[in-house]
N, C-alpha and C positions, 0 to 999 in steps of 0.2 A: 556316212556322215560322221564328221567328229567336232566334237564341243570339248574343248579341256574343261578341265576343274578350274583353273585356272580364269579361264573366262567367264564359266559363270559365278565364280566366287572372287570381286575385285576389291581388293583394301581401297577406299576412296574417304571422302566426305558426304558430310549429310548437304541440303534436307531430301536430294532428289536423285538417282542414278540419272534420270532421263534428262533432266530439268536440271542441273550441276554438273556431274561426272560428264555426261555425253557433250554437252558446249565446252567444258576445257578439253577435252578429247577432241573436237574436230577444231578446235584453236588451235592445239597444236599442231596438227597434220597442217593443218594451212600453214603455220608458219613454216613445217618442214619442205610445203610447195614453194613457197616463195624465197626459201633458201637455194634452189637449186634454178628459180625462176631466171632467164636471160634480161627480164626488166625489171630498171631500178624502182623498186616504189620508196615513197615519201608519207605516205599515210595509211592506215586501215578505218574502215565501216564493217557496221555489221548489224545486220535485220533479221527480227524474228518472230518466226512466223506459226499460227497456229495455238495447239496447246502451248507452248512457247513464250507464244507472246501474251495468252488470256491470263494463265497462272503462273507468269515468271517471274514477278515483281517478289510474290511469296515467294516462290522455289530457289531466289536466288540466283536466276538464271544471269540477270546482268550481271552480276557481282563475276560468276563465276565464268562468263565468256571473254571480261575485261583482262579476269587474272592468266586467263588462258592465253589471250595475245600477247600477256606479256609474261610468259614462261612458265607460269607453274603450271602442275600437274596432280591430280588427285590423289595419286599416291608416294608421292614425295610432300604434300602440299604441309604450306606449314604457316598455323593461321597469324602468328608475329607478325612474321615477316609481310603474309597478304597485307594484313591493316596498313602498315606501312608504305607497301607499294602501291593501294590503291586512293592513299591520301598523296602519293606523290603523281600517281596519274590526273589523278582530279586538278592539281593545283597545276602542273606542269602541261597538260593537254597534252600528253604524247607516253608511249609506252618503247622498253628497251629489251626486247627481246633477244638471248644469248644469239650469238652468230649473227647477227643482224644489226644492221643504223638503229638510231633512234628515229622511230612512226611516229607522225602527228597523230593523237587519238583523244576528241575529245568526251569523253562518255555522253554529253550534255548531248550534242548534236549529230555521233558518226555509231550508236547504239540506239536503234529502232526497234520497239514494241510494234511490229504491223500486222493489225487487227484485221485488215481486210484484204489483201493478198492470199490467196491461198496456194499449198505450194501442191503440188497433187500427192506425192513420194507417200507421206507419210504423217502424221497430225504433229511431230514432232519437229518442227523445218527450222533451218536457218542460211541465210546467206554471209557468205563473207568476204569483204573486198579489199582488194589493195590500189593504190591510188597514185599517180604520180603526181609531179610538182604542182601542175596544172587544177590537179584535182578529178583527172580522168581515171575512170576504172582501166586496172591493166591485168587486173588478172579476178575472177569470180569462181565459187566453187559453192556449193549447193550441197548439206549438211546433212539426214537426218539422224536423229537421237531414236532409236530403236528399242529402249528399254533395258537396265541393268548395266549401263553406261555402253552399251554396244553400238557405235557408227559410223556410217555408211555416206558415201558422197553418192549422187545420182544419178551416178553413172552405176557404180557397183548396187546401187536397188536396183536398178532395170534390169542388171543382169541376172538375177534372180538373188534363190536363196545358199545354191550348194556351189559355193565358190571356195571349199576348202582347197587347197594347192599341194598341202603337204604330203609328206610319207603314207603310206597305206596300212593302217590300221590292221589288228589281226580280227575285230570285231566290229565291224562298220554299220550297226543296226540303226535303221532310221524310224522304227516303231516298235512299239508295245509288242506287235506281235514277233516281230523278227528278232527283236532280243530275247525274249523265254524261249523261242524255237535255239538259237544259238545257246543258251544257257542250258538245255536240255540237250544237244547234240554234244556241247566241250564238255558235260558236267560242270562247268564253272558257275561260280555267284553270279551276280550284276557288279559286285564291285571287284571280283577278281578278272572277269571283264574288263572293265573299264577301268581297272591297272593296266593289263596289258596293253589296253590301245596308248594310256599316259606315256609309260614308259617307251615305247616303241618313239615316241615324240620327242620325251623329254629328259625320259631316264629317270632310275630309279632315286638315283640321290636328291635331283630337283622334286620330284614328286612329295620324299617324305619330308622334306624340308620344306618345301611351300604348305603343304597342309598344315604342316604344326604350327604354320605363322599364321596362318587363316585363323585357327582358332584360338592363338595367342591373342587375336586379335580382337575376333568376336566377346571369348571370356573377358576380354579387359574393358571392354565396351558396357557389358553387361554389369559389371562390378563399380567401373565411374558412373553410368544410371542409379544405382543404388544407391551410391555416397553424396547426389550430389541432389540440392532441391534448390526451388526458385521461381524464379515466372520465366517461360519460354521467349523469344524473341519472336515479332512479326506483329505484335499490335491485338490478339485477341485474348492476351493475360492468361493462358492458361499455366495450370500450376501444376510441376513436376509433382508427381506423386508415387514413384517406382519408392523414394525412401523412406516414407512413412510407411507403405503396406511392408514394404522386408521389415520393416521394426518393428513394427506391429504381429507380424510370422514369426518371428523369429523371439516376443516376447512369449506370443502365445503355444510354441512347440517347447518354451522353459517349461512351461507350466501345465505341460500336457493339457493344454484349453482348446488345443484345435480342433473342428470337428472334419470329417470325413473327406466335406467338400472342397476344404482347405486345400488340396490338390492343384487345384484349378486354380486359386489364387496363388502358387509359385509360379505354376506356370505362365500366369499372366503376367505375373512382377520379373520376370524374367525378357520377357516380353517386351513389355511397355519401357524398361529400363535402356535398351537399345533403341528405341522408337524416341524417346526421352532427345537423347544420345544426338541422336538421326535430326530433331528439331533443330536441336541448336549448333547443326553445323560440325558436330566434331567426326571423328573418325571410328569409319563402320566397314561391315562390307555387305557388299549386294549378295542379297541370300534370295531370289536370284535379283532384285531392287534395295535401292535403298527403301520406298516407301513399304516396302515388306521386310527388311531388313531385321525384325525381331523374332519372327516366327522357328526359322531354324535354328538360330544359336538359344532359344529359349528348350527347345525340343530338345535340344541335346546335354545342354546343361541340368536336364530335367533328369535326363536317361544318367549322369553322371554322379549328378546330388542324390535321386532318391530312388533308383532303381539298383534292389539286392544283386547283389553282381554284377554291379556296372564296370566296366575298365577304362581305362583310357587308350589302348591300343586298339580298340574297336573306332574309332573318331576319326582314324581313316576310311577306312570302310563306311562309315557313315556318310560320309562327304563324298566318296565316290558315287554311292548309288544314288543318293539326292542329286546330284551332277547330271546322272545317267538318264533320272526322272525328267529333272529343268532342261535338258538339252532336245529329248523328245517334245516335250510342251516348245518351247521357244524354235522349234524347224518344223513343225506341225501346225503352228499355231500364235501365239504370242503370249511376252512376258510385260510387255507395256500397259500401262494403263490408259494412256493414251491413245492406245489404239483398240485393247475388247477391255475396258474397267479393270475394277480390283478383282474381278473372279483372274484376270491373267497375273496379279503381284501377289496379295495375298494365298487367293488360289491354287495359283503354282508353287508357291512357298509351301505351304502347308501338303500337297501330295508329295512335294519333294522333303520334307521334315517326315514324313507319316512315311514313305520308302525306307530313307534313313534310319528311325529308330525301329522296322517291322526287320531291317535287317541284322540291324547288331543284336536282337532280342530272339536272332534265330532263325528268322522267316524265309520259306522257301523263297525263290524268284518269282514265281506265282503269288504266293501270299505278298509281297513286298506289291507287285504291282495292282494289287488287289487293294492292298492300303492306299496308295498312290491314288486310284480310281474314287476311292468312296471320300476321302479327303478335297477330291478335286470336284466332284459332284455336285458335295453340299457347300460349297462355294459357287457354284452357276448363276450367274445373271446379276454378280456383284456386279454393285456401280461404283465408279470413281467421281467424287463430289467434295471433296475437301471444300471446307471452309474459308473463306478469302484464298484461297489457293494455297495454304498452310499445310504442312505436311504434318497434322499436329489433331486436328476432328474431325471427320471419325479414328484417322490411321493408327494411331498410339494403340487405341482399345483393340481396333480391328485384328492387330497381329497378337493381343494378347487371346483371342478369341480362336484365331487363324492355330495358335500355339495347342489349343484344348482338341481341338478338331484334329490334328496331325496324330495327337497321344490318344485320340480314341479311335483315329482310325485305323491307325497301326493295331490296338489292341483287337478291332473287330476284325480285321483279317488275321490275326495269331491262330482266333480261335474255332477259322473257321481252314479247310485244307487247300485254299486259291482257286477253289473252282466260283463262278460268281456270273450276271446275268450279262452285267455291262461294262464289255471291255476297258481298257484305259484310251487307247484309241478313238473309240468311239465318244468318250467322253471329251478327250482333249478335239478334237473335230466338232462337237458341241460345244465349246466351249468359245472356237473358232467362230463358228456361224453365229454366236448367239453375241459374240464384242461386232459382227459384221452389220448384225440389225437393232443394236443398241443404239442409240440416239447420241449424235456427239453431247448433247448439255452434260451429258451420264458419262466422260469418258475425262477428267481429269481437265476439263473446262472450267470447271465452275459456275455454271449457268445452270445446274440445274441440281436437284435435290436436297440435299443439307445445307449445300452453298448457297441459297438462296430462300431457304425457309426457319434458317435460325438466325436471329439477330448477329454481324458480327463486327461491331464497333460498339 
């Protein structure tokens, strides 16, 4: 089994990997279907279904399936330009995607919220059509959004999950256990590991060079949360607060007034500042989601600013073995919230942050997946319950919380030598079973818990 770093770490926009990234993502596969399609179409529809459609309105999902049909892409995305081309689709009823006619697309009536279809694949569905003159479907394709912008047409779910194609890896572990048994047979890390497999793929130039943009990325994310305050968009007024607390840290470490526990408040403002970030749309990357998207650039930024001996040549290796971490959880299990809660976004974030910093800090393979295990643990039976479907309450806090748990739990496996009761496997298969028996209102619906017991108007 191979997961690049690459996949599970995607430069995109906020507020949602699943609910944003994943509908521009199967917008465009479609339109590269129907570039190659033998019939002429005249228009496009598109219906959505499930989590999709209950909390899309918040996640931006229209916005962000419309810009998809008409070319853009998460990581090129660029939001001028969006504003502009979705005031000229509105007004014009039709979209001009590169290589292609211009499509009749009216947003009003050819983008369907459908509440009561259900699609079976996955909670994350959507459909998407092409139409000709007539206004007959000519061509249909069936979407799902998997979580950390990863997706799948319905044909390649049914075929399962191990659909890699590529070269053969020199380490191909698909669990907990099979990668410390390899790491103790080659003597190698986890992330000297899972170099080799990268490079074997991609080679070494691409490796160091995508990583340092990853965190180019994440660092600058974290630093515009910080500088920037206001009230968030989507209607329940909440108020940026990454840059008061850094001014407030930052006034109070002048003055040597901070006390002990002031720790945990970087961490969180590190945190929250990407989450911040992630609300209102700008650009992040899925750490392994967007709505988790603070936990590991906060953990590493942590390990950077206030850990004696910290370097920066270690931030590959850091990113490798969180990769190594999120790649087991997401083939094992899930990274969707939509599909087992926030114990699968936060969750996984946070084992995969607590890997990360357990390895640049020294930690055996054992200890590293020992952090991984006790991080992922006390996350279990999170729910996903956003508020009006806002990627904004609980989430912000949640990864600044997600952020304290990874740097303790890295520290409790340092200090102890990797031996421990309950594997990482057996946890992430826990973790499995217990998103299988959670209740959809609890899985990024919004029907149930916070969503529906705090005022939100």
């Amino acid at each position: 089994m191979f997961l690049s770093v690459f996949d599970m770490f995607k430069v995109g926009i906020g507020p949602s990997s699943s609910h944003t990234m994943g509908p521009m993502v199967a917008a465009a596969r479609f339109l590269d279907a129907l570039r190659v399609s033998p019939f002429h179409a005249t228009g496009l529809r598109a219906s959505l279904h499930g989590s999709l459609a209950f909390t899309g309105a918040g996640h931006a999902t229209d916005r962000a399936t419309i810009l998809g049909l008409a070319g853009f892409d998460p990581e090129s995305y660029d939001a001028e330009k969006a504003e502009a081309e979705l005031s000229r689709i509105r007004e014009r009823h039709e979209v001009t995607p590169p290589d292609l006619p211009p499509l009749r697309f009216d947003p009003e009536t050819d983008l369907v919220f459908d509440y009561d279809t259900v699609l079976s694949g996955h909670a994350n569905g959507m459909m998407l059509m092409a139409t000709d003159a007539q206004g007959d479907v000519i061509l249909r394709e069936t979407y799902y959004s998997i979580g950390g912008g990863f997706v799948m047409t319905e044909a390649e779910l049914a075929a399962g999950k191990n659909t890699d194609e590529g070269a053969p890896v020199p380490f191909p572990f698909k669990s907990a256990a099979e990668m410390l048994e390899m790491a103790r047979s080659s003597g190698k890390t986890i992330a000297q590991m899972k170099r080799a497999n990268e490079e074997t793929r991609g080679g070494a130039d691409r490796l160091k060079s995508g990583t340092r943009r990853l965190w180019q990325v994440m660092n600058d994310c974290i630093d515009r949360g910080l500088a920037a305050d206001g009230v968030l968009p989507g209607g329940l007024k909440v108020k940026r607060r990454a840059k008061a607390i850094h001014d407030a840290l930052l006034a109070e470490r002048g003055r040597n007034l901070s006390a002990p526990h002031a720790i945990n408040d970087w961490m969180s403002v590190y945190a929250m500042a990407v989450n911040e970030e992630n609300a209102a749309g700008g650009q992040v990357v899925t750490a392994p989601t967007n709505g988790a998207a603070g936990v590991l650039p906060a953990t590493l930024r942590y390990y950077i600013d206030h850990v004696p001996g910290a370097s920066e040549r270690h931030i590959e290796d850091f990113l490798l073995t969180a990769a190594a971490i999120g790649g087991l959880v997401k083939f094992n299990a899930s990274i969707s919230g939509a599909e087992a809660g926030c114990q699968a976004e936060v969750g996984s974030a946070a084992a995969m942050s607590a890997a990360g910093l357990c390895a640049v800090m020294g930690g055996t393979p054992e200890q590293v997946e020992n952090a991984a295990e006790i991080a992922l643990e006390h996350h279990l039976g999170m729910t996903c319950d956003p508020i009006r479907g806002l990627v904004q309450v609980p989430c912000i806090e949640r990864n600044g919380l997600g952020a304290i748990k990874a740097v303790s739990a890295a520290s409790l496996a340092l200090r102890g030598d990797g031996t421990h009761l309950v594997p990482l496997d057996a946890c992430i298969e826990t973790m499995r079973q217990t998103g299988a028996d959670m209740s959809d209102k609890y899985k990024e619906t919004s029907l149930g818990g916070l969503a529906v017991n705090v005022p939100n108007c």
